[in-house]
C-alpha positions as CSV (number, residue, x, y, z in Angstrom):
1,X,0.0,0.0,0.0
2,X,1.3,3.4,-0.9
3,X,1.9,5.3,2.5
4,X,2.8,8.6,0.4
5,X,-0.1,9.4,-0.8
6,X,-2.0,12.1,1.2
7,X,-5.8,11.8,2.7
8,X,-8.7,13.5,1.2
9,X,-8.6,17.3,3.2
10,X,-12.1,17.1,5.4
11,X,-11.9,20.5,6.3
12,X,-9.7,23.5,5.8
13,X,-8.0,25.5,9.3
14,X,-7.7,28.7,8.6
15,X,-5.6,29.4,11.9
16,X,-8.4,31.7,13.2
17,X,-10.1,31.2,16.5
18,X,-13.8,31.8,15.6
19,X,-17.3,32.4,18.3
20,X,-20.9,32.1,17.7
21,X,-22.5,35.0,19.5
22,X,-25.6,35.1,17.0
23,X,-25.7,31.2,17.6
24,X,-25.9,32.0,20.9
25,X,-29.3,33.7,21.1
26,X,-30.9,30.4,20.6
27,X,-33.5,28.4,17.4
28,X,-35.4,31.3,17.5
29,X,-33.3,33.7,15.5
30,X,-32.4,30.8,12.7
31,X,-31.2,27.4,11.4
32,X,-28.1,26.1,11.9
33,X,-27.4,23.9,8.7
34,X,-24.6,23.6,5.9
35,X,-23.2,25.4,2.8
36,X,-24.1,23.4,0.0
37,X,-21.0,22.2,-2.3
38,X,-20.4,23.8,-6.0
39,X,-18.7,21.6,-8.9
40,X,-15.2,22.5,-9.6
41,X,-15.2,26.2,-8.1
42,X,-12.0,28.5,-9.5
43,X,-11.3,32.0,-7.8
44,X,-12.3,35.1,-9.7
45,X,-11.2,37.3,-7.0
46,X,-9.7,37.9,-3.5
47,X,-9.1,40.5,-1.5
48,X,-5.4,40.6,0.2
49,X,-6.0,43.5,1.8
50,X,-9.3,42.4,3.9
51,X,-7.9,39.1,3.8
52,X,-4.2,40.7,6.1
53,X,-7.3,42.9,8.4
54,X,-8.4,39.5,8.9
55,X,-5.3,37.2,10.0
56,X,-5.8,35.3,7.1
57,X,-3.3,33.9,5.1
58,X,-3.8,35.0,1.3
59,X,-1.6,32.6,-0.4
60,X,-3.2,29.9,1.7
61,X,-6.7,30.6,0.4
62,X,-6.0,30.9,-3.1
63,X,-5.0,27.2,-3.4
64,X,-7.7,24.3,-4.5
65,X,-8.9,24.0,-0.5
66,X,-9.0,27.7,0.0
67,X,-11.2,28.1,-3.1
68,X,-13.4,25.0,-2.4
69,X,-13.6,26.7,1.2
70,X,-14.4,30.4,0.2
71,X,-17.4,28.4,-1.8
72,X,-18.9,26.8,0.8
73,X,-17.6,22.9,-0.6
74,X,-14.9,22.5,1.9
75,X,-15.6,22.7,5.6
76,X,-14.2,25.5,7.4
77,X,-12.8,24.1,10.8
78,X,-14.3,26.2,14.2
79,X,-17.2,27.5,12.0
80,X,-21.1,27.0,13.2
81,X,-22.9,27.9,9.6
82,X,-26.4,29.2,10.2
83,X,-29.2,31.1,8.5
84,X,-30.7,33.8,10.4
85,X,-34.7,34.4,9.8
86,X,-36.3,38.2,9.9
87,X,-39.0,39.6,8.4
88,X,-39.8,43.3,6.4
89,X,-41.2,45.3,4.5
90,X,-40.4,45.5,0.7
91,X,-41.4,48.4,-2.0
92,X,-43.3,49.4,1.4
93,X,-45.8,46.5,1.8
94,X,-45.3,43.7,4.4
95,X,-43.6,40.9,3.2
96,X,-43.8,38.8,6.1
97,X,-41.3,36.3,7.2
98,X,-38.2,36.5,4.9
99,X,-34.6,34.9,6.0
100,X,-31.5,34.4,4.9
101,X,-32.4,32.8,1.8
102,X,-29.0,31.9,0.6
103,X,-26.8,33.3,3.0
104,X,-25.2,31.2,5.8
105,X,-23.3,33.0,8.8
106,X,-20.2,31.3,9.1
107,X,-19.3,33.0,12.7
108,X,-17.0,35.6,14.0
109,X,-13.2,36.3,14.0
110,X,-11.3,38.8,15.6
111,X,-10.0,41.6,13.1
112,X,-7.5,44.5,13.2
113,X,-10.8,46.9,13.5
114,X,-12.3,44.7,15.9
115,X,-14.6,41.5,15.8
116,X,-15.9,40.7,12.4
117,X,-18.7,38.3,10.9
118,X,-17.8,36.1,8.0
119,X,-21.1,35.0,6.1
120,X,-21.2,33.1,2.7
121,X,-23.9,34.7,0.0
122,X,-24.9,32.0,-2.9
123,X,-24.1,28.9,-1.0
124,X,-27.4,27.4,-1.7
125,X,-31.1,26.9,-0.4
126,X,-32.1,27.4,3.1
127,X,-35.4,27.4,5.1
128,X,-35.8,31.0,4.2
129,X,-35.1,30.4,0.5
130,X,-39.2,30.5,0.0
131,X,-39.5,29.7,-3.8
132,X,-35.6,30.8,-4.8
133,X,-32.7,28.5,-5.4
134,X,-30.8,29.8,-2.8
135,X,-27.7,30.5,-5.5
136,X,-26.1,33.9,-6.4
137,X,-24.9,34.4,-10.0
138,X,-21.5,35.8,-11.2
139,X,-22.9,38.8,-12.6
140,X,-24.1,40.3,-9.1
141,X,-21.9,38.7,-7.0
142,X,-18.8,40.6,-8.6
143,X,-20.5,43.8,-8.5
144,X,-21.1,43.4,-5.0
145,X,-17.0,42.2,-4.7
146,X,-16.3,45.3,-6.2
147,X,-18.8,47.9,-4.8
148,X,-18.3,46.6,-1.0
149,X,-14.8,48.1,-1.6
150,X,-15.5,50.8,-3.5
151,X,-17.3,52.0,-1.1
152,X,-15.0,51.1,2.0
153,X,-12.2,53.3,-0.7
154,X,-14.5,56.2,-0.1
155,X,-14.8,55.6,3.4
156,X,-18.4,55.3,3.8
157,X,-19.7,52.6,6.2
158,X,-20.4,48.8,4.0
159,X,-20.0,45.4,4.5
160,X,-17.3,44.0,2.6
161,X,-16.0,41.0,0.7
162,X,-13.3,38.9,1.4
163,X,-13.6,37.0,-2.3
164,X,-16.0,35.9,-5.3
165,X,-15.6,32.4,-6.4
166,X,-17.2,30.6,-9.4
167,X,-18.4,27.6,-10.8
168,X,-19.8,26.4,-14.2
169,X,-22.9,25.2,-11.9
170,X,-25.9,26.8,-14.0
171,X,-28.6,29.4,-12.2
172,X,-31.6,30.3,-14.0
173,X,-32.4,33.7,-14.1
174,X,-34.1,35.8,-17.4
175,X,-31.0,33.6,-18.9
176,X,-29.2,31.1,-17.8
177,X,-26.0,32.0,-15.7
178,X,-22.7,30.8,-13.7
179,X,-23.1,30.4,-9.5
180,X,-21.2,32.4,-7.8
181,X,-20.2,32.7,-4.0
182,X,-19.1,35.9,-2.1
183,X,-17.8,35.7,1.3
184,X,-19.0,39.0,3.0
185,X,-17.6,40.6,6.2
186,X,-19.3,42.8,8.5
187,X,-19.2,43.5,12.5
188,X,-22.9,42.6,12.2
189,X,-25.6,41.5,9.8
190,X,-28.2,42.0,12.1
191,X,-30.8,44.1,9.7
192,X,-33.7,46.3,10.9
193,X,-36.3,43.1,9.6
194,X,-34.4,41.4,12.3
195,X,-36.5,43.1,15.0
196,X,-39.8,43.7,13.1
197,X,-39.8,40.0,12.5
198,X,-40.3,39.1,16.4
199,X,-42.5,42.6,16.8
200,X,-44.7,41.8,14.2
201,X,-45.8,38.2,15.7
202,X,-46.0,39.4,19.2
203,X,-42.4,37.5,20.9
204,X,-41.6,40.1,23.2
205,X,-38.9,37.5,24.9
206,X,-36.7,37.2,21.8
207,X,-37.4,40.9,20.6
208,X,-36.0,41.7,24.1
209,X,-32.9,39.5,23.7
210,X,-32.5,40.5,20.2
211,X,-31.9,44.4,21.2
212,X,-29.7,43.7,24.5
213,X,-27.7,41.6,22.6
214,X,-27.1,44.7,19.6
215,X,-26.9,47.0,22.4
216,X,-24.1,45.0,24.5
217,X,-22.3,44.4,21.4
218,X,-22.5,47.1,19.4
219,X,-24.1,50.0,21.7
220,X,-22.7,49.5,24.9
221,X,-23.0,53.7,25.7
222,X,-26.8,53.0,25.5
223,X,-27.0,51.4,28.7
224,X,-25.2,54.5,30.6
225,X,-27.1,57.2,28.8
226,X,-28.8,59.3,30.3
227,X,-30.8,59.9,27.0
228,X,-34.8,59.6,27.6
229,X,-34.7,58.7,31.3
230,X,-32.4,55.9,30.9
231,X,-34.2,54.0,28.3
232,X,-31.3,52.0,26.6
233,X,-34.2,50.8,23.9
234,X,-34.9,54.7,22.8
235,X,-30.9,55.2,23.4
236,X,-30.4,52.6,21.0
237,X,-33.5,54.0,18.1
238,X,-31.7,57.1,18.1
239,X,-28.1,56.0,18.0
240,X,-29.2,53.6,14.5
241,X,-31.2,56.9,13.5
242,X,-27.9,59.1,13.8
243,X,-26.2,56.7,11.9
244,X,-28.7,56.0,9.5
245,X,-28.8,60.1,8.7
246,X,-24.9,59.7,8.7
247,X,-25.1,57.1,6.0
248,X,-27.8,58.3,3.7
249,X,-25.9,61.5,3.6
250,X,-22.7,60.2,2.6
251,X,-24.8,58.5,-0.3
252,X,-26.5,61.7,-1.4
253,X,-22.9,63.5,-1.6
254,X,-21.3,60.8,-3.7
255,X,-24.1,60.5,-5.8
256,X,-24.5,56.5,-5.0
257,X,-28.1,54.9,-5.7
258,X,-28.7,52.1,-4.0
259,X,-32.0,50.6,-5.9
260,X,-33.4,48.3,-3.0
261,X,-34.0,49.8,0.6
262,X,-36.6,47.3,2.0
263,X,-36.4,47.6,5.5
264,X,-34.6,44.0,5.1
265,X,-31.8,45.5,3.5
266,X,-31.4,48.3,6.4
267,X,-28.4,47.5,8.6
268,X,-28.7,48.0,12.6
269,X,-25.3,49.3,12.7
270,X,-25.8,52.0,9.7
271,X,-23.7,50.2,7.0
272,X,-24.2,49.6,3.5
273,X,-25.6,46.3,2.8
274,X,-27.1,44.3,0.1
275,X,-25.8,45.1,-3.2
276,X,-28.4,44.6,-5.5
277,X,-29.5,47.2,-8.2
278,X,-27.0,50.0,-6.8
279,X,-25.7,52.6,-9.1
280,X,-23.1,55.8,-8.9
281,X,-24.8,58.5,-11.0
282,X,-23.2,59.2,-14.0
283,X,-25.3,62.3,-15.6
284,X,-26.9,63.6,-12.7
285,X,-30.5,63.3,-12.4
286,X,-31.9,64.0,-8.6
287,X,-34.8,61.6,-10.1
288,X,-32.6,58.7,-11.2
289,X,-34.1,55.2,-10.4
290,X,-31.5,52.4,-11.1
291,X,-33.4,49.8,-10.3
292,X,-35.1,48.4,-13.6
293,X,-37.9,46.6,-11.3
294,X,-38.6,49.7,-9.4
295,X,-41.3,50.7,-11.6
296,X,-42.9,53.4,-9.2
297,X,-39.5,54.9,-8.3
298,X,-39.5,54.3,-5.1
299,X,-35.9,54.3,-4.3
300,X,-35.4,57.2,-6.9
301,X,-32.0,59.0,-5.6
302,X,-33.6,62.1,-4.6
303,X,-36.3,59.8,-2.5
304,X,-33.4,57.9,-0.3
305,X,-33.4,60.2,2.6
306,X,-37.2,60.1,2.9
307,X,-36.8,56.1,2.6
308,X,-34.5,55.8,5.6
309,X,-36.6,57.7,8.0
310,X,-39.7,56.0,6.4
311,X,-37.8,52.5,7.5
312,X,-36.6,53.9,10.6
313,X,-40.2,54.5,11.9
314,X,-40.6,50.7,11.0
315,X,-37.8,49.7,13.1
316,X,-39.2,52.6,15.9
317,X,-42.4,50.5,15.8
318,X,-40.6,47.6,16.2
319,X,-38.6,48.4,19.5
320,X,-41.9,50.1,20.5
321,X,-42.7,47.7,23.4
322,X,-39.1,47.6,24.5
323,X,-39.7,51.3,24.5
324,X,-43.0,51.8,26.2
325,X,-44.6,54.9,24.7
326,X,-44.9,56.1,21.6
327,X,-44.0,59.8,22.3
328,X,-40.8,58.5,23.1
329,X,-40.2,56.4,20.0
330,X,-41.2,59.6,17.9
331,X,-38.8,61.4,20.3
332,X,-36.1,58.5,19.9
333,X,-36.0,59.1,15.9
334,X,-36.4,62.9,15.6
335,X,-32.6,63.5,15.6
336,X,-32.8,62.0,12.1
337,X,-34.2,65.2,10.9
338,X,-31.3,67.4,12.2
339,X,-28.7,65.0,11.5
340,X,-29.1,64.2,7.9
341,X,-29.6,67.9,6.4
342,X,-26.3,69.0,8.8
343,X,-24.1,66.2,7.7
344,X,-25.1,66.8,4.2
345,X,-24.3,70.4,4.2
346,X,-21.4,69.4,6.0
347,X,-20.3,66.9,3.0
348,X,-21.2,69.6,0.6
349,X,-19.2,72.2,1.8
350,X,-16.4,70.0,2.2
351,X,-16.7,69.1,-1.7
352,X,-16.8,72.5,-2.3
353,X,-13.9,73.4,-0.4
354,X,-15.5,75.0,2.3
355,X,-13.9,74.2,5.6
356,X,-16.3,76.5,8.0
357,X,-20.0,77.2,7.6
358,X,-21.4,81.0,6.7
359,X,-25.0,82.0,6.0
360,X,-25.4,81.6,1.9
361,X,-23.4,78.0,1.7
362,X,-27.1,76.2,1.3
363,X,-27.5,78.7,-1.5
364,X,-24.6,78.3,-3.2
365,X,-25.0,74.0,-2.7
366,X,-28.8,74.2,-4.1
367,X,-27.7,76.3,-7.3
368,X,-24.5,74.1,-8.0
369,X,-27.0,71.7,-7.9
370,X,-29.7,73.0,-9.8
371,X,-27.0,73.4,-12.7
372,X,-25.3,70.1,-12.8
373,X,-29.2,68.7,-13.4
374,X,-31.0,71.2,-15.6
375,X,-27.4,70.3,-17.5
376,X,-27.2,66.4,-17.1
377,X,-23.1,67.4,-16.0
378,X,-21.5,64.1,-15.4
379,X,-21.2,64.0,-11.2
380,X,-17.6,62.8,-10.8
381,X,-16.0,64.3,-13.2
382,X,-17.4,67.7,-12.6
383,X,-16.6,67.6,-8.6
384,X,-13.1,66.2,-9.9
385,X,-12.6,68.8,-12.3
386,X,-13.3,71.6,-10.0
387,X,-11.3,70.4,-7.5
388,X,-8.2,70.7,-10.2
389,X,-9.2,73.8,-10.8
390,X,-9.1,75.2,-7.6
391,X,-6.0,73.4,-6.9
392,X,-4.3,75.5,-9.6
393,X,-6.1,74.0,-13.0
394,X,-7.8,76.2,-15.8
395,X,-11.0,76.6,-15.5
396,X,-12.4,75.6,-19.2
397,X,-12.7,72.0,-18.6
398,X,-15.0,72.7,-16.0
399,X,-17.4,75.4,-17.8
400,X,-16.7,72.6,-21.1
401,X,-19.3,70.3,-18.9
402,X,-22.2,72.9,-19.0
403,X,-24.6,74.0,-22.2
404,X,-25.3,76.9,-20.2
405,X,-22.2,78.4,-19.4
406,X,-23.7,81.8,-18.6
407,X,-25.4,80.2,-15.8
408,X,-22.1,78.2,-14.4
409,X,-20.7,81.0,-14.8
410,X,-22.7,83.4,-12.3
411,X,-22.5,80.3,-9.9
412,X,-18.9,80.5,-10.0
413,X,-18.0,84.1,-9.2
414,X,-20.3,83.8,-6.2
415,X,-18.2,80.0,-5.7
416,X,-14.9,82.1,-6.4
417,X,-15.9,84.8,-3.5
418,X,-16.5,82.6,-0.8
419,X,-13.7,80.5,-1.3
420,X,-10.8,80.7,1.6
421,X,-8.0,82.6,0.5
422,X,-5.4,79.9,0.4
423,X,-7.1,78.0,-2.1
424,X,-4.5,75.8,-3.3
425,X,-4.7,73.7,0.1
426,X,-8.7,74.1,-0.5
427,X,-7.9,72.3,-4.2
428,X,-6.0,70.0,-2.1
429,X,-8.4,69.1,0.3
430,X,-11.4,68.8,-2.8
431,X,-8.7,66.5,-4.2
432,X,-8.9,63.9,-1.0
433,X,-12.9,64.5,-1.4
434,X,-14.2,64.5,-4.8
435,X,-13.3,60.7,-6.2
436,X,-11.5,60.7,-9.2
437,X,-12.6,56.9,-9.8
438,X,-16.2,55.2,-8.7
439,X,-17.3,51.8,-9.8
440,X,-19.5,53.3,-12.6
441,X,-22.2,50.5,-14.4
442,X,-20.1,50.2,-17.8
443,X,-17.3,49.8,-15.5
444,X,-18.3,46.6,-13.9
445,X,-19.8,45.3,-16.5
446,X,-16.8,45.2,-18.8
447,X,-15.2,43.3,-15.8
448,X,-17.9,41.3,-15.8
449,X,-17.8,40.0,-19.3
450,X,-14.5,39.1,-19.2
451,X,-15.0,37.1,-16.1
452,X,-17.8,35.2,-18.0
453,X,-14.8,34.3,-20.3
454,X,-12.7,33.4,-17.5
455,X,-10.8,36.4,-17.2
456,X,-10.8,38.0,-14.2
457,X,-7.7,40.7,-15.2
458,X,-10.7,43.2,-15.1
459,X,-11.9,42.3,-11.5
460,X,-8.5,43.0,-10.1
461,X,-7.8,46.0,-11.6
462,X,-10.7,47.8,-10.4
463,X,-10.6,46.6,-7.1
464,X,-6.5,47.9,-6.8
465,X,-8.3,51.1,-8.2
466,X,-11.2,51.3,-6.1
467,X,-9.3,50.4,-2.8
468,X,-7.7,54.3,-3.6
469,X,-10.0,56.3,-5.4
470,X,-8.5,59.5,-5.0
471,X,-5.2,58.7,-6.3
472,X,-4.2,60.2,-9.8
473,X,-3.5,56.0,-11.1
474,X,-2.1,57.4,-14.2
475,X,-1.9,53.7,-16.0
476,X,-5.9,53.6,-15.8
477,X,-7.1,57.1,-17.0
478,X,-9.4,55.6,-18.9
479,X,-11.6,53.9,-16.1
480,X,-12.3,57.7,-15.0
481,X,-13.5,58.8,-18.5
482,X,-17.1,59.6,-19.4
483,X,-19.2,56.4,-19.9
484,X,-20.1,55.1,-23.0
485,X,-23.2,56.2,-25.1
486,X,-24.3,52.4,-24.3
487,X,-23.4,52.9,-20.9
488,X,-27.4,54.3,-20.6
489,X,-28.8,51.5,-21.7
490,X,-27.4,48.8,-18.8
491,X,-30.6,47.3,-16.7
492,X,-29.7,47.0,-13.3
493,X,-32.8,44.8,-11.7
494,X,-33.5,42.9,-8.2
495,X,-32.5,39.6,-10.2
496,X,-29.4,38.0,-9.2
């Protein structure tokens, strides 16, 4: 008998030590059960730099066991999968009970920012897959590889993703299509459906444990506030609203779309999560909807900041009998109102080059505004340019974006009169703003395509890109161009 030849690997180490604190909240809150195998996976992208946060050993992963283990065929040792059940409301009706329906929590890992959550999305059907096949599809799973990292490049709050694998496996969509498997990270997944699932059937017991457990982890200042007589439940409604406002205003500023805010896609700790039909604006359009199956415009851009407080109040009605009244659930999300229209103006400003805040800054925001959509000015580029030009730049190739240029130009002697007298450090500061690159539609889909052809050159690049979108990267001008005249014609729908 041949003694040299090795045993089949039954599970990969991955030299981590892993918990289960979700697990540890009991049945109620989901299903502990396996990731279901793909045939013959391959790698189409990982992520070194999440991977080093992680501990995790790079090289290690991208061999055969790593890659069967990212996709959910190779056993992960210390990890307790499980697929967590909530509820919500979607388009704004009641959807009921919806679930991870093909997501499995793999557990949680300490990180270089602090714990972190590991959780497989496309690994196969679950109790909560209701009539789906519990599979992702390359397509969507590489724009949410990308975008997760995009938007941690621009430093606004996401989940991320530690890889996308593939496999030839076919999923049936419109067409048929490759399975793909993202590993996602995130301190928590814990979504605001989470609590209106035990609210709406009456479980006061697990909506309890539920909010003492994000509170311990996550808010632990709610318990010594002295916010609304003590009331860590109201303390914790208007800590997610302040984040919540937070978020949505970092969206507005960039000019990212996200296509899908159900109140099951709304994250507890204020992060972006769930990439679906998301878009950055290209021309911009305060009324753009990107999501081809939104067919009332619900999510439209300029709707978003409505949305969040609209799912907010969902979530206040949810903690509502952990909070006891209702005037102090109303009072719990009011700060929403103040927050969001200061941290926009705040993020405005800063675009603008406007360190401090005078009476007429509103003014000068809403008719900037006002001209880059009466216009259709391309977003980045036109916060990019300006920032060149007040760095030291010419002017024309700004006042080359506008068909009125008697109009831009009124803006900008007012623009030019309030700006602080050292303006090259203001330039400077626009530059470390204003992104030169953002993960534009035309952009990922290119990648895209050539990943269907089993080249993931594309991927990579634009994730080195993305990881530093303010840098010049001089080799890829071209991925900060205008998009292509076909570039309007890419349907972006809740599919995937």
């Amino acid at each position: 008998m041949n003694q040299d030849v090795a045993a089949p690997v039954r599970e990969l180490d991955l030299g981590v030590r892993w918990r289960h604190t979700f697990a540890g909240l009991g049945p109620a809150f989901h299903t502990e059960l396996a990731p279901l195998p793909l045939p013959e996976p391959y790698l189409v992208g990982l992520n070194r730099r999440l991977a080093d946060e992680l501990g995790l050993d790079a090289d290690r992963l991208r061999g055969d066991a790593g890659v069967a283990a990212l996709t959910g065929s190779l056993p992960i040792a210390g990890t307790r999968p499980l697929a967590s059940v909530y509820s919500g409301h979607q388009f704004g009706v009641w959807a009921g009970q919806l679930g991870d329906g093909r997501a499995v929590l793999l557990g949680e890992i300490d990180a270089a920012g602090g714990p972190q959550e590991l959780q497989f999305k496309g690994s196969g059907r679950t109790p909560y897959s209701r009539m789906g096949d519990g599979r992702a599809v390359l397509r969507s799973s590489i724009r949410e590889y990308l975008c997760s990292e995009a938007m941690h490049g621009l430093g606004i709050p996401t989940t991320r993703a530690l890889s996308v694998t593939g496999s030839d496996a076919p999923v049936r969509r419109e067409t048929v299509e490759t399975a793909a498997v993202v590993v996602r990270v995130a301190p928590s997944f814990v979504r605001f459906g989470h609590f209106e699932h035990f609210a709406a059937r009456g479980q006061e017991e697990p909506l309890r444990r539920l909010a003492d457990y994000v509170i311990d982890r996550h808010y632990p200042g709610c318990r010594s506030s002295g916010r609304f007589g003590g009331n860590a439940y109201a303390a914790l409604l208007e800590q997610v609203s302040e984040r919540t406002a937070a978020l949505l205003a970092q969206w507005q500023a960039v000019g990212f779309c996200h296509g899908v805010m159900n109140t099951d896609n709304m994250s507890i700790l204020g992060l972006t999560i769930d990439y679906g039909p998301f878009q950055f604006l290209d021309a911009f359009d305060p009324g753009h909807v990107c999501n081809h199956s939104d067919e009332t415009g619900r999510y439209a851009y300029n709707r978003q900041p409505n949305i969040a407080y609209w799912n907010l109040f969902g979530l206040g009605q949810a903690l509502l009998p952990l909070i006891g009244d209702e005037a102090t659930t109303l009072a719990a999300l009011e700060s929403y109102k103040t927050v969001f229209p200061r941290e926009l103006e705040s993020r405005m400003r800063a675009k603008l080059g406007l360190g401090d805040s005078r009476e007429g800054d509103r003014a000068l925001i809403e008719g900037i505004l006002q001209r880059l959509a009466a216009d259709k000015v391309d977003y980045p580029i036109f916060w990019r340019r300006l920032s060149q030009h007040v760095a030291g730049a010419a002017i024309e190739p700004v006042r080359d974006l506008f068909l009125d240029r008697a109009a831009f130009d009124a803006w900008l002697l007012d623009y030019a009169a309030r700006l602080p007298a050292d303006r090259a450090t203001a330039g400077l500061a626009m530059l470390r703003t204003n992104p030169k690159y953002v993960l534009r539609n035309h952009l990922a889909e290119l990648a895209i395509r050539r990943a269907q052809q089993k080249d993931f050159g594309g991927v990579a690049e634009l994730l080195a890109v993305l990881q530093s979108p303010f840098d010049e990267h001089p080799a890829h001008e071209a991925l900060a161009g205008f998009p292509p005249e076909w570039a309007s014609h890419i349907e972006i729908s809740c599919s995937s």
